[in-house]
TORLO-551376 format. One record per residue (C-alpha): x, y, z; residue in three letters. Coordinates in steps of 0.2 Angstrom, whole numbers, plus 5000, padded with zeros to 4 digits. Example, Ala and Ser with C-alpha at 12.3 -4.5 7.8 and 13.67 -1.06 7.14 Angstrom:
2
506249785039ala/506849955036ser/
end
This chain:
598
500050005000unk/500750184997unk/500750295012unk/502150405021unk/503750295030unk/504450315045unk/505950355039unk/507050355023unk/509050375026unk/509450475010unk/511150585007unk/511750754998unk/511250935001unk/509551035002unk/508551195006unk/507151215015unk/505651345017unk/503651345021unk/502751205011unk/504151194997unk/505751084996unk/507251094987unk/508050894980unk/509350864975unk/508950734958unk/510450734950unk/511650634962unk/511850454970unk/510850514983unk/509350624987unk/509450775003unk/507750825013unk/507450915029unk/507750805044unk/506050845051unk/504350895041unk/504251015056unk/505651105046unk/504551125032unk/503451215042unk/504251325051unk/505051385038unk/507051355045unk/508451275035unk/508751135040unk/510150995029unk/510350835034unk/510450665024unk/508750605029unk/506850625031unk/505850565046unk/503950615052unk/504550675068unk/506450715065unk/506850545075unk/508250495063unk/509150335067unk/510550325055unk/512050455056unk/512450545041unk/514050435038unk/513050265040unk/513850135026unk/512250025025unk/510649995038unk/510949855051unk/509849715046unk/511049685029unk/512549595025unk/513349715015unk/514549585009unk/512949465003unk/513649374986unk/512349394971unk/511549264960unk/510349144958unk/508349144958unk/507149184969unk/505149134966unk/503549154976unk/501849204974unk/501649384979unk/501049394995unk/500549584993unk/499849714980unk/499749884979unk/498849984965unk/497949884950unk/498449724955unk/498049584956unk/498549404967unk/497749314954unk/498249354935unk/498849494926unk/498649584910unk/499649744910unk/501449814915unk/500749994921unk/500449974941unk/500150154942unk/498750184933unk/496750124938unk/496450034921unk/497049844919unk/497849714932unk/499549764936unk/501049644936unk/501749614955unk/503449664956unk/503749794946unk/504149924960unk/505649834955unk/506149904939unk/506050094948unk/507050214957unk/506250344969unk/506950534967unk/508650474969unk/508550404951unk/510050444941unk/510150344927unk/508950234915unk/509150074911unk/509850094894unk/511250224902unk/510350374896unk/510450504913unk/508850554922unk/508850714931unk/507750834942unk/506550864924unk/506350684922unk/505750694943unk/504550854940unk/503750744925unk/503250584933unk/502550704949unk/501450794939unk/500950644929unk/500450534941unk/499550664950unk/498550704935unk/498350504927unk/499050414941unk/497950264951unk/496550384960unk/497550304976unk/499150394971unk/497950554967unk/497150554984unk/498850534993unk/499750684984unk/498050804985unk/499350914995unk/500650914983unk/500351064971unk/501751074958unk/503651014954unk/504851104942unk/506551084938unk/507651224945unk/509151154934unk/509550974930unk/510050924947unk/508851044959unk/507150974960unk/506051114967unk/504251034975unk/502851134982unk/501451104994unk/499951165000unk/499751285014unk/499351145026unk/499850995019unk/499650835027unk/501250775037unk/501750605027unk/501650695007unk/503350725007unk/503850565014unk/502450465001unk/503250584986unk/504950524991unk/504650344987unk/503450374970unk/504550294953unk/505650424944unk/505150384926unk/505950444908unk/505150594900unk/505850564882unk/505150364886unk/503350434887unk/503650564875unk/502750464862unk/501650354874unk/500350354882unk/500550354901unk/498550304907unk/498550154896unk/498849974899unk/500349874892unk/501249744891unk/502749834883unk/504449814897unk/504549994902unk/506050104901unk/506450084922unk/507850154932unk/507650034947unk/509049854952unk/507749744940unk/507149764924unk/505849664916unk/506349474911unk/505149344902unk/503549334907unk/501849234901unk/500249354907unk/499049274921unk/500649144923unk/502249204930unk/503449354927unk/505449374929unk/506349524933unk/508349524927unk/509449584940unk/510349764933unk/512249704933unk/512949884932unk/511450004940unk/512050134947unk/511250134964unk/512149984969unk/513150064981unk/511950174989unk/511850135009unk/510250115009unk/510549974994unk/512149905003unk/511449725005unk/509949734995unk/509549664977unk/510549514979unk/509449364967unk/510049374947unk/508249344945unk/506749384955unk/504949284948unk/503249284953unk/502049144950unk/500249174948unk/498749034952unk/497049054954unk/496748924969unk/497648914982unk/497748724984unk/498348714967unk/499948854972unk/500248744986unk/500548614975unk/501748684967unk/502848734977unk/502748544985unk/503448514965unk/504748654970unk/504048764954unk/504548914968unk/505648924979unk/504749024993unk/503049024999unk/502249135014unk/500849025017unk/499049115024unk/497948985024unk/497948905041unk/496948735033unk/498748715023unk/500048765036unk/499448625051unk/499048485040unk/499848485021unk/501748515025unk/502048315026unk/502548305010unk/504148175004unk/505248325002unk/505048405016unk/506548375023unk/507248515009unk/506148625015unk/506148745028unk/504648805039unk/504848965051unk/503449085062unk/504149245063unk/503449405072unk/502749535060unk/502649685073unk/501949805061unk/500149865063unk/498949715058unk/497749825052unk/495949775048unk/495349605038unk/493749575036unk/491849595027unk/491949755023unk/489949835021unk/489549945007unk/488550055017unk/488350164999unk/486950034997unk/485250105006unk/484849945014unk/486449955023unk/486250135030unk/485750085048unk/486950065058unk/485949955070unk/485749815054unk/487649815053unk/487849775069unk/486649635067unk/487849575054unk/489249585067unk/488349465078unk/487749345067unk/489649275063unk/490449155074unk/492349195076unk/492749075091unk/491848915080unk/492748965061unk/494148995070unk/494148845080unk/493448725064unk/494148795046unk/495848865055unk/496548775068unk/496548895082unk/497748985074unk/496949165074unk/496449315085unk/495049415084unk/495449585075unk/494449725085unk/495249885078unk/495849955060unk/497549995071unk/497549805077unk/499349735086unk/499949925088unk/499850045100unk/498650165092unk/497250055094unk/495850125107unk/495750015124unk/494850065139unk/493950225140unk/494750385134unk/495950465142unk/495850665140unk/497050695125unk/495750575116unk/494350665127unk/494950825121unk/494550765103unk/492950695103unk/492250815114unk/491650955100unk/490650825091unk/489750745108unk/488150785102unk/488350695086unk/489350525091unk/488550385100unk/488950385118unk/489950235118unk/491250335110unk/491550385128unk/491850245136unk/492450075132unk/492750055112unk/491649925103unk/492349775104unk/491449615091unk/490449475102unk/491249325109unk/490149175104unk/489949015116unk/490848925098unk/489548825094unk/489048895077unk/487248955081unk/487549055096unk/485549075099unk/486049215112unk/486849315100unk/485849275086unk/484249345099unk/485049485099unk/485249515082unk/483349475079unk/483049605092unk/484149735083unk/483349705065unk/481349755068unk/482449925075unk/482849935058unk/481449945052unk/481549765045unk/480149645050unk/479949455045unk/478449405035unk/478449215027unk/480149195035unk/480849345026unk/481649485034unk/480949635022unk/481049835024unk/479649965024unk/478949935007unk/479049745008unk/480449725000unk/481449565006unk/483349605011unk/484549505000unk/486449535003unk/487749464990unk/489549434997unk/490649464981unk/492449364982unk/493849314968unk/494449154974unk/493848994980unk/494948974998unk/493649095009unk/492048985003unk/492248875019unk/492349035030unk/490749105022unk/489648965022unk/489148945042unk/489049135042unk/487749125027unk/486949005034unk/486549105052unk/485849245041unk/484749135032unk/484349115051unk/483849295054unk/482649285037unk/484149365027unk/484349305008unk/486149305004unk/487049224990unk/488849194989unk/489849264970unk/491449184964unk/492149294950unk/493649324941unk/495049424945unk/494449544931unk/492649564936unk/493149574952unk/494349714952unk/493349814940unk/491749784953unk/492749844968unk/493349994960unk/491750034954unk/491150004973unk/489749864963unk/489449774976unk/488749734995unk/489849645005unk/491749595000unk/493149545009unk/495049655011unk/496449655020unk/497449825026unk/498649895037unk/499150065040unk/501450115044unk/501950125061unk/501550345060unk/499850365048unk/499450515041unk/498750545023unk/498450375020unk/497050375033unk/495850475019unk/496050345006unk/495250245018unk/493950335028unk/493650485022unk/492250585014unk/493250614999unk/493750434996unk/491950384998unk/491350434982unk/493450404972unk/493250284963unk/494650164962unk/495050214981unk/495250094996unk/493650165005unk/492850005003unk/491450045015unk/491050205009unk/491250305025unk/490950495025unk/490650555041unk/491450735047unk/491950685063unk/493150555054unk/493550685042unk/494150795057unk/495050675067unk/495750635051unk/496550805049unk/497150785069unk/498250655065unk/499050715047unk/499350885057unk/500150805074unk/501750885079unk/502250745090unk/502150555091unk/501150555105unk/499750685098unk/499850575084unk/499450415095unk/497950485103unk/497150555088unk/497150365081unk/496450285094unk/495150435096unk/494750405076unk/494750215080unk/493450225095unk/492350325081unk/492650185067unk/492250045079unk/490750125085unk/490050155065unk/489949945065unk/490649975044unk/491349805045unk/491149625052unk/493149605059unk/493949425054unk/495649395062unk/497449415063unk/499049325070unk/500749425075unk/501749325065unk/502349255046unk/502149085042unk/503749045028unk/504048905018unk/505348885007unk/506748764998unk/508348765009unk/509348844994unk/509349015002unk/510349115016unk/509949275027unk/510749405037unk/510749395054unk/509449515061unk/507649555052unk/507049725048unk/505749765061unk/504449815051unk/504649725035unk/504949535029unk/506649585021unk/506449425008unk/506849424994unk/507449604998unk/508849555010unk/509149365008unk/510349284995unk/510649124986unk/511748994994unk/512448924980unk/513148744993unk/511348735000unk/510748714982unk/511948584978unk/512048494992unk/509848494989unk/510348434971unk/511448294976unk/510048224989unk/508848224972unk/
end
């Protein structure tokens, strides 16, 4: 997902005033003020990196981040099926080689083949300078993914100063992660698009500046990025380490069952597995002995996975329905049944982090929600809302009582076993999905609605129909997956705000438009300190909760990895990030040692 970093180590010179900053494109490395507080306060401020809150933790000297090897040998191939998308695409096919734009299904990996505003060179050697960097800015904002459109909506203008100054302006007040979002969009060639059309589909390799250019590939199959022998960010520090497989490939199935397959046949080499069915009962395998399995923490914000409501839809305006939805899924028996116990309940959009709400507010979040008292519901203001623990059975009656009690308050009444509306209308509910793996999880929650009078169907479509139906916000109730960085800020309103709600393309999946949000929203872009920040998201997350805009599923802390024992890693893990294949290597003795066993 895009949205603003915590920090990005950068190096080189720059100048600073109100809402505008000098870059440096034309070097090996990029200079920004060391705090976006800098920005505002209109001093001058140079130092070799950027951070949210000016909490650097590199020097300026650093020779390569600490969870590297700087010394990591190169070669080899790495595969997996992508575990994560941003953009257009898609885990299930693609058809296109523009990820940036709305139109088409985006081939994973190609953030690969570009370089942020450090970008210095193409990869057919011809230079790329601070007029190449003020073209991509103002074309993605313009025809960019209406995701990368929302997140620069601060961002007003680049020009070129000269070829190697890069001069950006904001708006007045701009939210605090723009500059730290711009910083890591790709740099792409002016003369390339000179005679092409940026907003269209392709399947023609584009002219990148990033460590991997595009290999073979087979659309809806696989795809191969060719590591860039000479590129010339190889020594960077931040790339010290990095970038280490000649060849990076990402395999494409439409069922899960059938990936796993293939990796038990070693067509990839490394596998995350998310389906708890597969992890405790299919690794037995002949050849597992070659394989590796590990359960590493993931300590970055879970975020929210769930049935996400479009509440767009008139017959999903009351809130009390929703709730009723909430209530009529049994957590404790899927959990227990389809996945092994392996699961937590999520509760919060800010899940496994310390900006979820907990407890009643203290008052820095009192002081927030206090202006719109009149307007929230009162349990805003005291504990937040937290989804029902069922007795596991599958039919909890007691929740399901309460459920039936919560529906006629919705002006929805049963006749002939049907729960109908105000003009006798019977409420039907579609649940739209692209693959087969969540049928299992759907199916005892169908059936309790059915319960409650509720007609509800249950559509498997392809990954085409699908994306264009989500984009298009075609639908009632489909399942998503997001989490937020470890310092949110204009990411939020892709999400939940009013704006987003009516964007198409954007990640406001439930169509939330409420002023409150949009406020508290606007509290946390503009916090000046970590803390103000932390508050304002657990106020917003009290308020979310409390709208009942989504039925939670679950989360775990951790990975779950799989893969052939033909690969090696650096000591230490980034914190927040899997670092594979970023960080690992091939191990060119574990590969022949695995080849000798057969």
């Amino acid at each position: 997902m895009g949205g603003g970093l915590d920090r990005r180590p950068c190096g080189g010179r720059t100048h600073t005033r109100r809402n505008v900053l000098a870059l440096g494109a034309g070097g090996l490395a990029l200079a920004l003020p060391r705090s976006l507080a800098a920005i505002e306060s209109g001093g001058d401020t140079e130092t070799h990196g950027l951070s949210a809150f000016g909490d650097l933790k590199y020097p300026a000297d650093f020779t390569h981040l600490d969870y590297v090897d700087p010394h990591a040998p190169k070669g080899g191939t790495f595969s997996q099926v992508g575990p994560e998308r941003q953009y257009n695409q898609s885990f299930l096919t693609f058809n296109s080689l523009n990820t940036y734009i709305l139109k088409g299904d985006g081939a994973q990996g190609m953030e690969l083949t570009f370089a942020s505003l450090m970008a210095r060179a193409a990869d057919d050697g011809s230079p790329l300078n601070a007029h190449d960097a003020a073209f991509s800015l103002t074309i993605l904002k313009a025809k960019g993914h209406p995701i990368i459109q929302q997140f620069l909506r601060d961002f007003e203008n680049a020009q070129a100063a000269d070829a190697a100054t890069l001069v950006v302006h904001f708006a007045e007040k701009r939210a605090r992660d723009v500059p730290l979002f711009l910083a890591t969009l790709p740099i792409f060639s002016r003369a390339y698009y000179a005679g092409r059309a940026f907003e269209e589909t392709s399947l023609d390799a584009p002219l990148g500046s990033g460590p991997y250019k595009v290999g073979r590939f087979e659309p809806g199959r696989f795809i191969e990025y060719e590591r860039v022998r000479d590129w010339w960010g190889a020594q960077l520090p931040v790339a010290r380490g990095h970038n280490n497989f000649d060849a990076v490939r990402f395999e494409y199935y439409r069922d899960r069952d059938v990936a796993f397959e293939g990796f038990t046949a070693k067509n990839y080499l490394f596998r995350e597995e998310f389906t708890s069915r597969i992890w405790a009962t299919r690794y037995d395998f002949p050849a597992l002995r070659d394989v590796k399995r590990e359960v590493v923490p993931d300590d970055t914000p879970s975020g929210a996975q769930g049935w996400f409501i479009n509440t767009r839809r008139e017959k999903f305006k009351d809130r009390r329905l929703r709730e009723a939805l909430i209530d009529a899924f049994d957590f404790e028996w899927t959990n227990k049944t389809i996945m092994y116990g392996s699961y937590e309940r999520t509760h919060s959009v800010f899940q496994n982090s310390d900006m979820m709400a907990s407890g009643k507010p203290g008052p820095e979040e009192l002081a927030l929600l206090e202006p719109f008292r009149d307007t929230l519901p009162e349990e805003v203001f005291g504990e937040p809302f937290s989804p029902p623990v069922s007795d596991g059975s599958g039919q909890d009656r007691s929740l399901l009582r309460k459920a039936n009690q919560l529906l006629p308050q919705a002006g929805l009444a049963v006749k002939a076993g049907k729960r109908v509306n105000a003009r006798g209308e019977p409420i039907a509910i579609e649940f739209l999905i692209d693959e087969p793996g969540l049928e299992p999880h759907h199916m005892p929650f169908i059936k309790n609605l059915g319960v409650l009078g509720i007609d509800v169907t249950l559509r498997l479509v392809d990954p085409v129909q699908y994306r264009a139906r989500v984009d298009q916000f075609d639908f009632d109730i489909t399942v998503a997956r997001f989490s937020f960085s470890t310092t949110p800020g204009d990411s939020l309103r892709s999400y939940f705000s009013s704006a987003a709600a009516t964007l198409k393309g954007s990640q406001n999946l439930a169509g939330i438009a409420d002023p409150v949000i949009d406020a508290l929203i606007d509290q946390i872009i503009g916090a000046e300190t970590r803390p103000t920040m932390v508050n304002a998201c657990r106020a917003l997350d009290r308020v979310i909760r409390a709208g009942r805009y989504w039925i939670p599923h679950w989360y775990k802390p951790t990975h779950w990895f799989a893969y052939w024992d033909v690969f090696a890693r650096p000591a230490a893990n980034p914190r927040y990030a899997r670092g594979v294949p970023e960080t690992w290597w091939y191990d060119r003795g574990k590969a022949a040692k695995l080849e000798r066993a057969g």
